[in-house]
GUZABA-146807 format. One record per residue: x, y, z of N, C-alpha, C, O in turn. Coordinates in pm, whole numbers. Layout:
N
ROZA     n_x     n_y     n_z    ca_x    ca_y    ca_z     c_x     c_y     c_z     o_x     o_y     o_z
ROZA       X       Y       Z       X       Y       Z       X       Y       Z       X       Y       Z
...
END
This chain:
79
ROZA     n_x     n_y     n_z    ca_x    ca_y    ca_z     c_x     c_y     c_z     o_x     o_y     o_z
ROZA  -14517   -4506   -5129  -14519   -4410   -5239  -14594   -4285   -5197  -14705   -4289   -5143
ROZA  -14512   -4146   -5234  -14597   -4059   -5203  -14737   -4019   -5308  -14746   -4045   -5428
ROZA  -14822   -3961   -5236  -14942   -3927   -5359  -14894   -3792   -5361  -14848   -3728   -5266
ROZA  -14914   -3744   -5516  -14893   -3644   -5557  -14950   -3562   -5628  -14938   -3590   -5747
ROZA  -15022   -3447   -5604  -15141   -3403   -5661  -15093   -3254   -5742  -15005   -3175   -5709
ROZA  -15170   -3252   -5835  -15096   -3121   -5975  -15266   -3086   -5934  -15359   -3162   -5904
ROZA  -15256   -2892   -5955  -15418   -2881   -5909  -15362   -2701   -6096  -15252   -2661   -6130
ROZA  -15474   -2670   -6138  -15511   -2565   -6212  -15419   -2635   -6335  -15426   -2753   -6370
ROZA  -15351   -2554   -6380  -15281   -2574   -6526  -15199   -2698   -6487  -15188   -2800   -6555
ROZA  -15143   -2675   -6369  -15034   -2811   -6380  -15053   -2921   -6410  -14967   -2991   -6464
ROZA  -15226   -2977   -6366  -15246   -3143   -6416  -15330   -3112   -6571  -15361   -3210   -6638
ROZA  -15359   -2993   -6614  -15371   -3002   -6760  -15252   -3022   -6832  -15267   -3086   -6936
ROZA  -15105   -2973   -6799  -15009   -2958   -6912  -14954   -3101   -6854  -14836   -3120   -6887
ROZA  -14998   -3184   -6794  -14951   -3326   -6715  -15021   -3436   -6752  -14977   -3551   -6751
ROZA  -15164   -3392   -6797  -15267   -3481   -6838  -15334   -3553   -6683  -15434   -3624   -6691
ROZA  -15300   -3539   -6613  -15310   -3625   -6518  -15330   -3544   -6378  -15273   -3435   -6375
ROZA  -15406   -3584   -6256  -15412   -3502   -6164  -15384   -3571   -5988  -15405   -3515   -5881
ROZA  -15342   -3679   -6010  -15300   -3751   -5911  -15257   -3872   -5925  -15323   -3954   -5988
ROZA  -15115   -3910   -5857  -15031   -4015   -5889  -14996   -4075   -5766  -15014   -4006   -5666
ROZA  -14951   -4184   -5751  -14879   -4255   -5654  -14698   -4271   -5701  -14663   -4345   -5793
ROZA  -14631   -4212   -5644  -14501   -4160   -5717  -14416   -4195   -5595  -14422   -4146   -5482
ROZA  -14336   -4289   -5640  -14185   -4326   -5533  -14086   -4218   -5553  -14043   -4190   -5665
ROZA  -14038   -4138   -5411  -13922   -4116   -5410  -13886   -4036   -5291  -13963   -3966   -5227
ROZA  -13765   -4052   -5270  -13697   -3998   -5126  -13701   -3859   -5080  -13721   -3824   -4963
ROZA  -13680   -3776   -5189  -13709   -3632   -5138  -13725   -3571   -5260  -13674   -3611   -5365
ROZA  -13823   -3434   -5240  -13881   -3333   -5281  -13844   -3305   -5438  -13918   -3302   -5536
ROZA  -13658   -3280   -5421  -13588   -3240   -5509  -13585   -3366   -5614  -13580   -3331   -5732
ROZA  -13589   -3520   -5586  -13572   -3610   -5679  -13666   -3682   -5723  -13652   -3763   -5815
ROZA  -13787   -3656   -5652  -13976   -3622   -5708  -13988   -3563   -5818  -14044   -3614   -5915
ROZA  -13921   -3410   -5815  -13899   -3331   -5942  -13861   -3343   -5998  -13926   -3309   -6097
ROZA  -13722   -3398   -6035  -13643   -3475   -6140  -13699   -3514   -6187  -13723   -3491   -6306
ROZA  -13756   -3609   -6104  -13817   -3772   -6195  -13953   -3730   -6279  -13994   -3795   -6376
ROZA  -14011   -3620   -6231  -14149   -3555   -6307  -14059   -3466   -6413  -14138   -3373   -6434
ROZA  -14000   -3451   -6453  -13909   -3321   -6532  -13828   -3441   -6616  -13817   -3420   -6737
ROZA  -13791   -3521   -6583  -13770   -3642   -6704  -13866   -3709   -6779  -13838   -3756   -6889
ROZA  -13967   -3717   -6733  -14083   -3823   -6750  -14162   -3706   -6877  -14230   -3750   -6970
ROZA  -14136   -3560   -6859  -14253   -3495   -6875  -14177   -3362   -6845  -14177   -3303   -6737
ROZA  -14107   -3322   -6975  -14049   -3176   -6981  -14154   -3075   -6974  -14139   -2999   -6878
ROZA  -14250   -3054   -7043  -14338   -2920   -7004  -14415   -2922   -6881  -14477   -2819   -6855
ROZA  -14426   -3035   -6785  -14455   -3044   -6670  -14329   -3000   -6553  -14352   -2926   -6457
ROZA  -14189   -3066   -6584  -14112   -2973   -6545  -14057   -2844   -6566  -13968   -2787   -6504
ROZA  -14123   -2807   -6661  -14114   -2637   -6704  -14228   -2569   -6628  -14207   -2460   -6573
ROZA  -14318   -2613   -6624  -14422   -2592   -6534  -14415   -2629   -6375  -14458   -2545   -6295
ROZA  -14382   -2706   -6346  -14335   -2682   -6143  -14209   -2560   -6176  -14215   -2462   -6102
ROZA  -14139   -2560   -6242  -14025   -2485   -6220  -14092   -2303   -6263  -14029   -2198   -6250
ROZA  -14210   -2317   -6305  -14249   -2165   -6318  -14316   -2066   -6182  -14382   -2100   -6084
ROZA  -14269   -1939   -6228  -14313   -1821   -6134  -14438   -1847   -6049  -14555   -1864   -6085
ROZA  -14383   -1846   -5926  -14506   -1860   -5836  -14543   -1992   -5764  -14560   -1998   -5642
ROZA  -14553   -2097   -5847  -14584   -2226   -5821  -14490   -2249   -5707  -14370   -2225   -5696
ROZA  -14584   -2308   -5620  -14575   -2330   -5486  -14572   -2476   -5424  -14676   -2527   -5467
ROZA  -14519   -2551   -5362  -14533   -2685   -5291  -14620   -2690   -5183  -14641   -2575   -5145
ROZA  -14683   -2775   -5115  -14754   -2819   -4986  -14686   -2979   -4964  -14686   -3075   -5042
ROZA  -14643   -2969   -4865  -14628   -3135   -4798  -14694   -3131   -4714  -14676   -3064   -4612
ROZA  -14831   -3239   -4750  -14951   -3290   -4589  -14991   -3172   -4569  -15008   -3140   -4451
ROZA  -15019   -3065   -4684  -15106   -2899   -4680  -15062   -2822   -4570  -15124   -2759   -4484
ROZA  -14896   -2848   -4601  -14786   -2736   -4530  -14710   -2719   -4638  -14644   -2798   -4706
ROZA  -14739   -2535   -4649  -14661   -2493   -4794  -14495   -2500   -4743  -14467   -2448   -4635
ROZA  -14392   -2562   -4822  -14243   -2569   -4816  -14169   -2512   -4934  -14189   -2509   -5055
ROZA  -14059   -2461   -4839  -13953   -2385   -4964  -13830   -2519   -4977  -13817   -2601   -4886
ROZA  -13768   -2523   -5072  -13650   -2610   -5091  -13683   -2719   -5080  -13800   -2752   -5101
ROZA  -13575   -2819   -5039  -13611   -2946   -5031  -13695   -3032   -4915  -13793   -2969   -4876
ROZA  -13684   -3117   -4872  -13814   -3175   -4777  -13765   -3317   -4802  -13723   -3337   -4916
ROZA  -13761   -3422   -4713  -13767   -3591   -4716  -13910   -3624   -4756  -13979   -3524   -4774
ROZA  -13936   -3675   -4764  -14066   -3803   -4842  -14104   -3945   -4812  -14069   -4027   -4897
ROZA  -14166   -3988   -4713  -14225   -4073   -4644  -14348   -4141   -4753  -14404   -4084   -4847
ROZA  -14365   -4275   -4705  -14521   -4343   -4839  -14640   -4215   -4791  -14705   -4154   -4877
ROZA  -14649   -4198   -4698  -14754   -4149   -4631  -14774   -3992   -4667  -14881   -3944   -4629
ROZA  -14673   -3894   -4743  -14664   -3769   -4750  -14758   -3741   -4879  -14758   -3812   -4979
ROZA  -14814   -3661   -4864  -14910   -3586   -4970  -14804   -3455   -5009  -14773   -3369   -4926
ROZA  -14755   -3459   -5150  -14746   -3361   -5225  -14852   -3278   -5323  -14905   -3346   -5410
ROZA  -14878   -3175   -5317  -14966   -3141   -5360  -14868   -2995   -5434  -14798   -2922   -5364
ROZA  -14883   -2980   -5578  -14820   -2828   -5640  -14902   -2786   -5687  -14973   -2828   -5778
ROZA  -14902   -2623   -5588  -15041   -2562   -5632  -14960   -2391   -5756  -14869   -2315   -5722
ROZA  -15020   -2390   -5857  -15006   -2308   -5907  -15043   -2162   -5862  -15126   -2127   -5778
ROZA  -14955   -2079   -5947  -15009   -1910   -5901  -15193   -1884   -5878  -15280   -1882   -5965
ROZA  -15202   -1871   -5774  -15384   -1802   -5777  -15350   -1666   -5832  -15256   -1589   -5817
ROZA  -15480   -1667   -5911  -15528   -1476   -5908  -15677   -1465   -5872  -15741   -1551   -5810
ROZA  -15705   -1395   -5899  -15857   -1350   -5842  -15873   -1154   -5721  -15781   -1077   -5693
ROZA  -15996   -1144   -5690  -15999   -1047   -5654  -16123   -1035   -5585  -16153    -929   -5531
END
């Protein structure tokens, strides 16, 4: 199972900030969080929000190993 970590607003509108979550790739991780938990999938799917697999940021999809750390990091601001 991959661990999967929600960091700023995402594990507030999730309740939750780290999971042990089965699934084969990237794209059906998200599904399954976007079924489970519509304003959490309204939230990965918003402006900015970014992926890391094993704290390598990725665009699109990606495979998923027990061993892979997902981590979705929301928009930073600051200055």
């Amino acid at each position: 199972m991959a661990r999967v970590l929600l960091f700023g607003r995402l594990s507030d509108v999730a309740g939750w900030r780290d999971r042990q979550i089965d699934s084969p790739f990237l794209s059906a991780l998200r599904a399954k969080l976007t079924a489970e938990d519509a304003a959490l999938g309204e939230a990965l799917g918003g402006k900015g929000v970014q992926v890391a697999l094993d704290q390598v940021i990725v665009r699109g999809d990606a495979a998923l190993n027990p061993a892979t750390e997902v981590a979705f990091l929301p928009p930073m601001s600051g200055g």
